[in-house]
DRENDREN-346510 format. One record per residue (C-alpha): residue number from 1; residue in one letter; chain; x, y, z. Coordinates in steps of 0.2 Angstrom, whole numbers, plus 5000, padded with zeros to 4 digits. Example, Ala and Ser with C-alpha at 12.3 -4.5 7.8 and 13.67 -1.06 7.14 Angstrom:
<recs>
REC   k r c   c1   c2   c3
REC   1 A A 5062 4978 5039
REC   2 S A 5068 4995 5036
</recs>
This chain:
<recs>
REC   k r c   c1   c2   c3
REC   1 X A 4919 5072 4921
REC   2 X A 4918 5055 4934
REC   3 X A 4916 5040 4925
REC   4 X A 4906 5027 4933
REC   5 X A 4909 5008 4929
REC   6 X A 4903 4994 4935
REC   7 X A 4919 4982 4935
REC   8 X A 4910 4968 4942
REC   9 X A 4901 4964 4924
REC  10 X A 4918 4965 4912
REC  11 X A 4933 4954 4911
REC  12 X A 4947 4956 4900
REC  13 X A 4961 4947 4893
REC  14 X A 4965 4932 4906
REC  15 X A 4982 4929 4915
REC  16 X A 4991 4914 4921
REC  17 X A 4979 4906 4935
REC  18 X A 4986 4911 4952
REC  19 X A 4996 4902 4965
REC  20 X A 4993 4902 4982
REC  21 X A 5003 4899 4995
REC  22 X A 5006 4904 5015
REC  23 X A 5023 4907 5021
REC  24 X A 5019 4917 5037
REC  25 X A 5005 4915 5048
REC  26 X A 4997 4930 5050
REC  27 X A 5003 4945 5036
REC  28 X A 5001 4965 5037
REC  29 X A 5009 4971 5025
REC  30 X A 5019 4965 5009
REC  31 X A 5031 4973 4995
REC  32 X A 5044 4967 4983
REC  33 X A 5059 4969 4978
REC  34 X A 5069 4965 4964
REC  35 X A 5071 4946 4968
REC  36 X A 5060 4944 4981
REC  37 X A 5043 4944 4992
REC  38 X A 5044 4954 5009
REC  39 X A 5032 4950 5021
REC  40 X A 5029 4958 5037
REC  41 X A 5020 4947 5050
REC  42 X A 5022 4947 5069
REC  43 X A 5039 4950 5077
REC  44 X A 5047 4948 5059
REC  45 X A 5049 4953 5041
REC  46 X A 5051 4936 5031
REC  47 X A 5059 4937 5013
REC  48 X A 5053 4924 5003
REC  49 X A 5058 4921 4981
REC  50 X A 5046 4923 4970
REC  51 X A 5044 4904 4969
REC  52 X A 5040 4902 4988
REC  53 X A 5057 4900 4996
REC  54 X A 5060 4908 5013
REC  55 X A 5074 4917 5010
REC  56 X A 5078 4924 5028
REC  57 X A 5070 4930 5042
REC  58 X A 5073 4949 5049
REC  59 X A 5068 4950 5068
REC  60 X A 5055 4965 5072
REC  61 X A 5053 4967 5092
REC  62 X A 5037 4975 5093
REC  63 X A 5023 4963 5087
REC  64 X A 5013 4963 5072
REC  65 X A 5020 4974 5058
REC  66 X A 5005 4984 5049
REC  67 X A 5015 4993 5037
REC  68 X A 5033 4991 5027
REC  69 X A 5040 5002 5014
REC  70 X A 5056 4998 5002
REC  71 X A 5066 5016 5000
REC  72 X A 5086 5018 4990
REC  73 X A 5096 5005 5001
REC  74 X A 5084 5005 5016
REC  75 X A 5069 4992 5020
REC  76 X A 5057 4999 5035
REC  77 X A 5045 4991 5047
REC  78 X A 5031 4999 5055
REC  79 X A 5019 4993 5073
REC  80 X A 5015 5001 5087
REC  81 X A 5028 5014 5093
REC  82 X A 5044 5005 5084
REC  83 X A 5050 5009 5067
REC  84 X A 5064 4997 5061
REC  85 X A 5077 5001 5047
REC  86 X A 5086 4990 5039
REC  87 X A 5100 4993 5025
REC  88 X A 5095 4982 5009
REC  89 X A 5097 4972 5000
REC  90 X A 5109 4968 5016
REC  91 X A 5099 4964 5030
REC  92 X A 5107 4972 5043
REC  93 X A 5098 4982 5055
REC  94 X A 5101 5002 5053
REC  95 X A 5090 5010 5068
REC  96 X A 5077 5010 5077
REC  97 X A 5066 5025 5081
REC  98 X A 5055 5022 5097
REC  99 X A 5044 5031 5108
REC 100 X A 5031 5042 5095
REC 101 X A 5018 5036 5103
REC 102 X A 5008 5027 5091
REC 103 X A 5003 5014 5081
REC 104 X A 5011 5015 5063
REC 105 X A 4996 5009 5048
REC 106 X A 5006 5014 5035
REC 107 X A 5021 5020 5027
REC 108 X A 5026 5031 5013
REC 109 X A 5044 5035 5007
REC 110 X A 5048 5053 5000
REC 111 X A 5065 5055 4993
REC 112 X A 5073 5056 5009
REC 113 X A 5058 5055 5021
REC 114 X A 5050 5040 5026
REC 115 X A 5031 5046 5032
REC 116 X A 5020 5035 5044
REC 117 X A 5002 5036 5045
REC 118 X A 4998 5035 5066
REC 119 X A 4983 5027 5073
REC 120 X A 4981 5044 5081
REC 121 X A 4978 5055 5066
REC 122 X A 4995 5062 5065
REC 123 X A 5008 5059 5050
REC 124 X A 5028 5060 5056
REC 125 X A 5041 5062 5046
REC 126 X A 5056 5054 5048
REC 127 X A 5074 5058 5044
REC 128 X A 5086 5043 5039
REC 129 X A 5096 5046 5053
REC 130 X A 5080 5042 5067
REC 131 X A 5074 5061 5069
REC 132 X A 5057 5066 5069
REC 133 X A 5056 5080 5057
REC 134 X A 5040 5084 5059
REC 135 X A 5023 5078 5062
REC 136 X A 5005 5086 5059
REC 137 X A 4988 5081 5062
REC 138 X A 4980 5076 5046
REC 139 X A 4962 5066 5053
REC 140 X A 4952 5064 5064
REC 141 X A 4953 5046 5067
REC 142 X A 4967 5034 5063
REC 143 X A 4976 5039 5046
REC 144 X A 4972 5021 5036
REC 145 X A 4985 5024 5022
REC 146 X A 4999 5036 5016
REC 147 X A 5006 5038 4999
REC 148 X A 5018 5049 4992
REC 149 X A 5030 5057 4980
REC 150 X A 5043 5072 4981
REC 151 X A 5031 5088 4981
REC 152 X A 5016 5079 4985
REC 153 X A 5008 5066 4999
REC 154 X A 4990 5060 5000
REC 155 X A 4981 5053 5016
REC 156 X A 4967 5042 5019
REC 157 X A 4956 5044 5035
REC 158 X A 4937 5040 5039
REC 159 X A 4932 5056 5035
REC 160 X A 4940 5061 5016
REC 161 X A 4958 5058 5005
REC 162 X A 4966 5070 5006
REC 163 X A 4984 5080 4995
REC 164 X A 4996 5087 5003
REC 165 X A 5010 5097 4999
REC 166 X A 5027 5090 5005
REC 167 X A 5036 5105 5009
REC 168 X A 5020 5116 5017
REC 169 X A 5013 5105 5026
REC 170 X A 4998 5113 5017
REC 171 X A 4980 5103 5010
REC 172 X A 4979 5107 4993
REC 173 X A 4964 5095 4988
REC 174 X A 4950 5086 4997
REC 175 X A 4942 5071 4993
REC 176 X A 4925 5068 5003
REC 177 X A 4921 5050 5010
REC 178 X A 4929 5037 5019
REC 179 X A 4945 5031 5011
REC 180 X A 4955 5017 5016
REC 181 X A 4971 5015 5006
REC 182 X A 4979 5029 4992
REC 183 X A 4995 5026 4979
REC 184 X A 5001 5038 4966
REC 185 X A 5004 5033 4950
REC 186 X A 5025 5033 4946
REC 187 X A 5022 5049 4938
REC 188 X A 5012 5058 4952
REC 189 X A 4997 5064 4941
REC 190 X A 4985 5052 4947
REC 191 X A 4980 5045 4964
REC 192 X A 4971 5031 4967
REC 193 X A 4960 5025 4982
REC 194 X A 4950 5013 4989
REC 195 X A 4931 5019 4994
REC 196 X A 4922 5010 5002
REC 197 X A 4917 4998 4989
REC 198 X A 4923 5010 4974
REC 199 X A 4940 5012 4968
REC 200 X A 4943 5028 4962
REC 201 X A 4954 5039 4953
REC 202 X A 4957 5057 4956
REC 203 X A 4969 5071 4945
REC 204 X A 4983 5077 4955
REC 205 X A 4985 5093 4948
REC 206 X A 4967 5099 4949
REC 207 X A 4960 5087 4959
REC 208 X A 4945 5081 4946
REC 209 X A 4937 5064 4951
REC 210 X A 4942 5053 4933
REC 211 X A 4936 5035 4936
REC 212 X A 4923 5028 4949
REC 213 X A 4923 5009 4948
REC 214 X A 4912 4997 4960
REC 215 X A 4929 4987 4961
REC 216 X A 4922 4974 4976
REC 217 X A 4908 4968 4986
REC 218 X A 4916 4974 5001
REC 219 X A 4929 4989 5007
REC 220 X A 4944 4991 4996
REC 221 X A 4959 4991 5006
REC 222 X A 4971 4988 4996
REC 223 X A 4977 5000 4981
REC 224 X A 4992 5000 4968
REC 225 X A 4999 5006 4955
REC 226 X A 5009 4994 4943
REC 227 X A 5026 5001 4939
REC 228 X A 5020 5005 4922
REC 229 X A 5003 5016 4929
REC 230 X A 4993 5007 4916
REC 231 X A 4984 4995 4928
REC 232 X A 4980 4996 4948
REC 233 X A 4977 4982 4960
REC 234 X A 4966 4981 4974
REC 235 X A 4961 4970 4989
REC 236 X A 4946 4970 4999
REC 237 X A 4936 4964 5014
REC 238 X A 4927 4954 5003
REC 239 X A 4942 4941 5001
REC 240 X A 4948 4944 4984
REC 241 X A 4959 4955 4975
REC 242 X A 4958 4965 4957
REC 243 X A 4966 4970 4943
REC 244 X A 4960 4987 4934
REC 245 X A 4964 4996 4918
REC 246 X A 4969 5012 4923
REC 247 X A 4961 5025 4912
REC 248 X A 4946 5012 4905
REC 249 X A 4943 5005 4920
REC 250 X A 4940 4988 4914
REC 251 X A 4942 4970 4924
REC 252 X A 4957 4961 4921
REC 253 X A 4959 4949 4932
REC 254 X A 4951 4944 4948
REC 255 X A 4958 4933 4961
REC 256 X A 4947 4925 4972
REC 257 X A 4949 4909 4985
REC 258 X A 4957 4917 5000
REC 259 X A 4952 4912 5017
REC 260 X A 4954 4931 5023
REC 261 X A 4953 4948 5020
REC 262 X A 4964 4956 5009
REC 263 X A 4975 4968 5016
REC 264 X A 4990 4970 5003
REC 265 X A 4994 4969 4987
REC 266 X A 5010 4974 4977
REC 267 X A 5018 4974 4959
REC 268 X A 5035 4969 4954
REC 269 X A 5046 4979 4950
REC 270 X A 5045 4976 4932
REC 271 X A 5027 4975 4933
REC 272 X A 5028 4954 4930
REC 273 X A 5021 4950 4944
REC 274 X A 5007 4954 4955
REC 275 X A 5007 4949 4973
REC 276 X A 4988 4949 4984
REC 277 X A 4990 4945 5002
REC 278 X A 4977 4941 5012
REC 279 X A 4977 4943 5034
REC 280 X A 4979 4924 5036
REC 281 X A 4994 4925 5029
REC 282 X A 4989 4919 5012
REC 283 X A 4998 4927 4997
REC 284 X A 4992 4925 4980
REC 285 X A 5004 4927 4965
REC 286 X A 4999 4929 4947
REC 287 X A 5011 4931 4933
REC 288 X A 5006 4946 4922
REC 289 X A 5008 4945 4902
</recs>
């Protein structure tokens, strides 16, 4: 049975008060690493600490980057028709993998597959070594988010969520409505998304809606899973960012004061740290207790 909760009208235990800061001038994506922020802003990927130092700066030769994905000793880039590899922690550049055609939203890493989400509806698959493996029509419209683990991937498009199985290529669950962004929890049996203004949690297995939240005033774009699974973050068009318990679905925390929206948002790795960054190039971190 769906539960329904307002979020809005409950606050939990409070963290640490956020601080803000803008390293990059315009930001599509975020993730980070062990000892580090990565930011992917136009025509580069800017490592910065955890106490706002710029680290280095990696060159991406395709403008704005919309999507990055960490993966075992690889860091990739995503824009429009370039996908960039990098080895990491090192730096160096790996490959590039040109000439698919589209404009990546989003990237998802599957043992040893890294999928994109196109602008054109398609998911491709790509092999470590620069070959496209495969790719499949999976919307309409532009694929907004991809997610994934190593039997399963999910989608988000303007018409539905939807699971996948890895290996068949086959839908094995629907989720009606618009969805913008999907994460797994680490042990794959839930998916989260962001709905319009709801965030909402689905079974993997049987595909059972679990939690509805009205999570923000405005589309929730942004969706993760902390490393643990017990809490998922969110960021919105309404300029903020969320923190949910995962199975009450009560407010832990929200951040609000950006000048933007908010299009990423990201855990550390030891589930510390939680990182909201908004278009502007504005990143929020709040230490976690």
């Amino acid at each position: 049975m769906t539960l329904i909760l307002v979020g809005l009208l409950a606050l939990g235990a409070s963290c640490a008060e956020p601080v803000f800061l803008r390293p990059v001038p315009w930001l599509g994506d975020l993730v980070i690493a062990e000892q580090s922020l990565v930011l992917g802003s136009t025509g580069q990927v800017v490592e910065m600490s955890y106490h706002g130092e710029i680290l280095r700066v990696l060159p991406f030769p395709a403008g704005q980057i919309q999507a990055l994905a960490l993966g075992p000793g690889f860091l990739a880039a995503g824009g429009w028709n370039l996908l960039r590899l990098w080895t990491w922690p090192a730096g160096e550049i790996l490959l590039d993998i040109l000439g698919f055609g589209t404009m990546i939203k989003d990237l998802a890493v599957a043992d040893s597959l890294i999928l994109a989400a196109g602008a054109d509806g398609r998911v491709l698959a790509f092999s470590l070594s620069g070959e496209v493996l495969w790719s499949m029509r999976a919307h309409e419209g532009t694929v907004w988010g991809i997610a994934a683990t190593s039997k399963l991937f999910a989608t988000a498009g303007s018409d539905r969520a939807a699971l996948w199985d890895l290996e068949s290529k086959k839908e094995v669950h629907t989720f009606p409505g618009r969805t913008w962004e999907v994460d797994f929890s680490p042990d794959g049996f839930l998916l989260a998304g962001g709905a319009g203004k709801i965030l909402k949690l689905w079974d993997t297995a049987l595909g059972l809606s679990l939690l509805e939240i009205w999570a923000h005033e405005s589309c929730t774009v942004a969706v993760a899973f902390s490393p643990d699974g017990r809490k998922v973050a969110t960021g919105s068009l309404d300029q903020s960012a969320a923190l949910w318990d995962a199975e009450s679905g009560q407010l832990l925390e929200r951040i609000t004061g950006f000048p933007a929206i908010v299009r990423a948002v990201g855990f550390s790795p030891d589930g510390r740290l939680l990182a909201a960054g908004a278009e502007d190039g504005t990143i929020a971190l709040l230490r976690l207790p």
